[in-house]
C-alpha positions in Angstrom: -17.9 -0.3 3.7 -19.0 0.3 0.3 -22.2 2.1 0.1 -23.9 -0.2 -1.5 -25.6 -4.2 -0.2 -26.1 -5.4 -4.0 -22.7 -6.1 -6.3 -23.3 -4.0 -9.4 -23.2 -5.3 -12.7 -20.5 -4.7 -14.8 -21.4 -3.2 -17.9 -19.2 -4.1 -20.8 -21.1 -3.3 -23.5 -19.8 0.8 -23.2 -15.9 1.6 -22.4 -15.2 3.5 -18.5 -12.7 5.9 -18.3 -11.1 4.0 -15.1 -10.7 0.6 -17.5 -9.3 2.5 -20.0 -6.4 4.2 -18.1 -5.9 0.7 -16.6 -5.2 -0.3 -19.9 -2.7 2.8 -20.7 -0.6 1.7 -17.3 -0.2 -1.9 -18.8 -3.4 -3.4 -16.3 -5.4 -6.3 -16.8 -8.7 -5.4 -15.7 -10.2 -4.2 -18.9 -12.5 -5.4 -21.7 -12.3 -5.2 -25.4 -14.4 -1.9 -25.4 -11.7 -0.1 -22.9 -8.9 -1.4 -24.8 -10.5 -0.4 -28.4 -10.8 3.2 -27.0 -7.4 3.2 -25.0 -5.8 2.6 -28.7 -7.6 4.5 -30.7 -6.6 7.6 -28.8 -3.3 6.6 -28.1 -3.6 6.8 -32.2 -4.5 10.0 -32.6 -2.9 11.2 -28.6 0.2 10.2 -28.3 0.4 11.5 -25.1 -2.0 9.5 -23.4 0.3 6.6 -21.9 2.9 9.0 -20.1 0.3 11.0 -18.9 -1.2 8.3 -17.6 2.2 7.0 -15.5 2.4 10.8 -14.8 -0.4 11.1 -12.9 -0.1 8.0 -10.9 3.6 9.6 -9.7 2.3 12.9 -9.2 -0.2 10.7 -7.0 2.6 9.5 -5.1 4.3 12.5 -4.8 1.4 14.9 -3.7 0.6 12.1 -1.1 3.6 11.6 0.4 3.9 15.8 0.8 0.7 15.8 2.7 1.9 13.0 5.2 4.6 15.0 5.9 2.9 18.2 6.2 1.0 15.6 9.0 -2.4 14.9 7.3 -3.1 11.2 8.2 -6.9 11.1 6.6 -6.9 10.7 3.1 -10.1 10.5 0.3 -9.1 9.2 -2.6 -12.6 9.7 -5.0 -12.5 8.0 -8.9 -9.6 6.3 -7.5 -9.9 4.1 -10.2 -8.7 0.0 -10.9 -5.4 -0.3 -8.4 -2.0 0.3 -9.3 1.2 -0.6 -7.3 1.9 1.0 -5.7 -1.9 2.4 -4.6 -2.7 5.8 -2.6 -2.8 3.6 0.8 0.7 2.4 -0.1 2.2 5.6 -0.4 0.3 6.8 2.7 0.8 4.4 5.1 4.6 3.9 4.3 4.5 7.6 4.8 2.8 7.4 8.1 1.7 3.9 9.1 -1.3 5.1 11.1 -3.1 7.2 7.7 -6.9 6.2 7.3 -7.7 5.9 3.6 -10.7 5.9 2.0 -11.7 5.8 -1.6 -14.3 5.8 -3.6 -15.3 4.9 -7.1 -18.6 4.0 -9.1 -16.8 1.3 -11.5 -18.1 -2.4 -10.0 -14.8 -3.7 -11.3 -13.3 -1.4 -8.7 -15.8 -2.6 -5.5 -14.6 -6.1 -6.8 -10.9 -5.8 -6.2 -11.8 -3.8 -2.8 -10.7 -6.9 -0.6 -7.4 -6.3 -2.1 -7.5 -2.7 -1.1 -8.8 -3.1 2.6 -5.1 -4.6 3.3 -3.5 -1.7 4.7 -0.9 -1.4 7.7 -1.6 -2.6 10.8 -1.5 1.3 12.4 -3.9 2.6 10.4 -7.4 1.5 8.4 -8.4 1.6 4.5 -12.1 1.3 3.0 -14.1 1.5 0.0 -17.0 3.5 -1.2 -18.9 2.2 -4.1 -20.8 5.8 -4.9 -20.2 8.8 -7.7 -18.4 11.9 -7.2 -21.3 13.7 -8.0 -23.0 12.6 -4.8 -21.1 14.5 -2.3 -23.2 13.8 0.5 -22.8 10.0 0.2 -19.6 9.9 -0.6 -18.6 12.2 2.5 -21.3 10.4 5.1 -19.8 6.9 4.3 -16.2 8.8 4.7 -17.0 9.9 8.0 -17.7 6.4 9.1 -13.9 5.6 8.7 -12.5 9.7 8.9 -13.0 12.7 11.2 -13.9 15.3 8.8 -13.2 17.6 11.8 -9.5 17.2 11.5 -7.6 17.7 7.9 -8.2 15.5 5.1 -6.4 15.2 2.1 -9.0 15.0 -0.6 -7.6 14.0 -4.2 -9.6 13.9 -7.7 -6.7 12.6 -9.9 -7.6 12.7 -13.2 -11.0 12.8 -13.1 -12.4 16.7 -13.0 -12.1 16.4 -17.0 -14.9 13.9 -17.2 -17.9 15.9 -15.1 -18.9 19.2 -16.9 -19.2 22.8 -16.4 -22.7 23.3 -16.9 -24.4 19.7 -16.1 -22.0 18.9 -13.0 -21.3 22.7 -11.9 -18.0 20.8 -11.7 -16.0 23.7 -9.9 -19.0 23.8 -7.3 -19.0 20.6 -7.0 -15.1 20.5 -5.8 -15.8 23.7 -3.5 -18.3 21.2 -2.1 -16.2 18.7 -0.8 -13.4 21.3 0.2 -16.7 23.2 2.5 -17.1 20.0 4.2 -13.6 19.4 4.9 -11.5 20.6 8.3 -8.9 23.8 8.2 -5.6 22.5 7.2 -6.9 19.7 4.7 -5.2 19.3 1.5 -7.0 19.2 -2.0 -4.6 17.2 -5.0 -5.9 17.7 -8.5 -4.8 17.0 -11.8 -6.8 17.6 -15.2 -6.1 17.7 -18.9 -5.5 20.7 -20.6 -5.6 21.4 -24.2 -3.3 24.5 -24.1 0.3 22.1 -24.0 -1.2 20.0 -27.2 -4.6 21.4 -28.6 -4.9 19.4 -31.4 -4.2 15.6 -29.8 -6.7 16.5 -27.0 -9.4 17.9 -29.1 -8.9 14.3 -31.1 -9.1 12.5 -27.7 -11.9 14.2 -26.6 -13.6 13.4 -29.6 -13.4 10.0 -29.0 -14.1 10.1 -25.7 -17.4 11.7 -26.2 -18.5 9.8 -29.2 -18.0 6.6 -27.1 -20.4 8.1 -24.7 -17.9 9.6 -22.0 -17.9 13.3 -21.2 -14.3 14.7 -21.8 -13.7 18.4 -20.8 -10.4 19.7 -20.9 -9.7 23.1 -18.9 -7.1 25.9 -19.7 -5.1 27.3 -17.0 -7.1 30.1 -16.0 -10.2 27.4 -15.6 -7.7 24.9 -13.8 -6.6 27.8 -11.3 -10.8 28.2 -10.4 -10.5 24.8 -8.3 -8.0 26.0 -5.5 -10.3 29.7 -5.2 -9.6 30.5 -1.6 -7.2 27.8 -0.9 -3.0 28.3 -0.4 -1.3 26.3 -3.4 2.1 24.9 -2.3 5.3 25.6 -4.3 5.6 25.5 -7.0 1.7 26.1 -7.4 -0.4 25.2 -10.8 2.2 23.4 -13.2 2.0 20.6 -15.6 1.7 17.3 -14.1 5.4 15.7 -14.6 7.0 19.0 -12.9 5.4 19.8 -9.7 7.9 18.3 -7.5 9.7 16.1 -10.0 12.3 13.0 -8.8 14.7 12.0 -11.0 12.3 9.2 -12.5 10.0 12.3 -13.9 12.6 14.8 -14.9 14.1 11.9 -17.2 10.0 11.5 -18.4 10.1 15.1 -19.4 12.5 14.4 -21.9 9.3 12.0 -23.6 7.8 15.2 -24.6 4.5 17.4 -23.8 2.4 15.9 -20.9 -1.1 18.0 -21.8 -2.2 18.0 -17.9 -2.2 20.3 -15.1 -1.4 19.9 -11.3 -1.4 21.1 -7.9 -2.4 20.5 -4.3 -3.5 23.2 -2.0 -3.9 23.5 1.7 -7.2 24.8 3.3 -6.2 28.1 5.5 -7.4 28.7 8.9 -5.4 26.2 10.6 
């Protein structure tokens, strides 16, 4: 399944925000254009490579909470270029019968899909080559795999700072997604901020932008609007490396600042 009967063309004349955090995780599946922006915010952001690895275990940690609080339906959308261990991974070792679906619009993503399609035996994982900002695709090739009538965990990792307030109605756009979902689905989000390091972000978002990539980083108050009628799980809205930290991440915090917010909530009415 990927939405899509032609292969894209990958366009490597213009960095992608999922090639460039494939370079800040160590990946391989980048071009020179990704990996000229990757380092010349890492330049002026020195934060950018451990919130990167950050993320990817808040990821893990947020999925492996909503397997055990029984979700086995999972959307992944802008899941981006895989990383070892991938939201399936963590899933289905979780619970080995979890559906999985993501979605992405980067081609370099639909070309490594065969690679993601190999989940557990138990359960199924697909692919959806569409944007976020096409809800209704995304979520009518979903239902092909999922029953949107039973909980879904939906996550947007990283990605609500690159749609906008005005020309995405980005905050509707989420309360989209979360409308279509089933009482007792899970949302997991994670954005930068710049209220934990206001003058690195504003650099990386200059760079972001001037390479022709909205960046929008939210405060806290802005962050908080996602989960609007939803029941955020202890210990709520909290930078990204502390919301339910292991070991591995409570020795990370001692790094320094990691400018992004996170939490998961749980649709009432179950």
């Amino acid at each position: 399944m990927t939405g899509s009967d032609a292969l894209p063309q990958i366009d490597t004349s213009r960095p992608h925000p999922a090639r460039v955090y494939d370079w800040w995780l160590g990946g391989k599946d980048n071009y020179p254009v990704d990996e000229e922006l990757a380092r010349n915010i890492l330049a002026v952001d020195g934060t950018a490579v451990r919130g990167a690895r950050a993320n990817r275990r808040f990821m893990h940690r947020a999925v492996r909470a909503a397997a055990g609080a029984g979700v086995r339906q999972f959307l992944d959308i802008g899941t981006g270029i895989p990383t070892e261990p991938n939201l399936h991974q963590v899933a289905q070792e979780a619970a080995p019968d979890a559906k999985v679906v993501y979605a992405d619009n980067d081609p370099i993503v639909l070309r490594h899909a065969e690679a993601l399609l190999s989940g557990s035996p138990e359960g199924s994982t697909q692919y959806v080559h569409a944007d976020v900002r096409d809800p209704d695709t995304i979520l009518r090739l979903a239902a092909e795999s999922l029953d949107l009538a039973q909980p879904v965990s939906l996550s947007l990792i990283a990605l609500t700072h690159y749609l906008g307030d005005e020309e995405d109605d980005v905050h509707g756009l989420v309360g989209r997604y979360v409308e279509a979902l089933a009482p007792g689905s899970f949302l997991i989000l994670s954005q930068v901020t710049q209220d934990l390091s206001p003058e690195g972000v504003a650099r990386a978002a200059g760079l972001f932008r001037r390479s022709g990539t909205p960046f929008h980083p939210r405060t806290l108050p802005e962050f908080y609007r996602f989960f609007e009628g939803l029941e955020l799980l202890g210990p709520g809205v909290i930078p990204v490396h502390g919301w339910r930290p292991e070991p591995v991440d409570v020795e990370a915090q001692e790094e320094g600042v990691v400018p992004v917010y996170a939490g998961v909530a749980r649709k009432p009415g179950a």
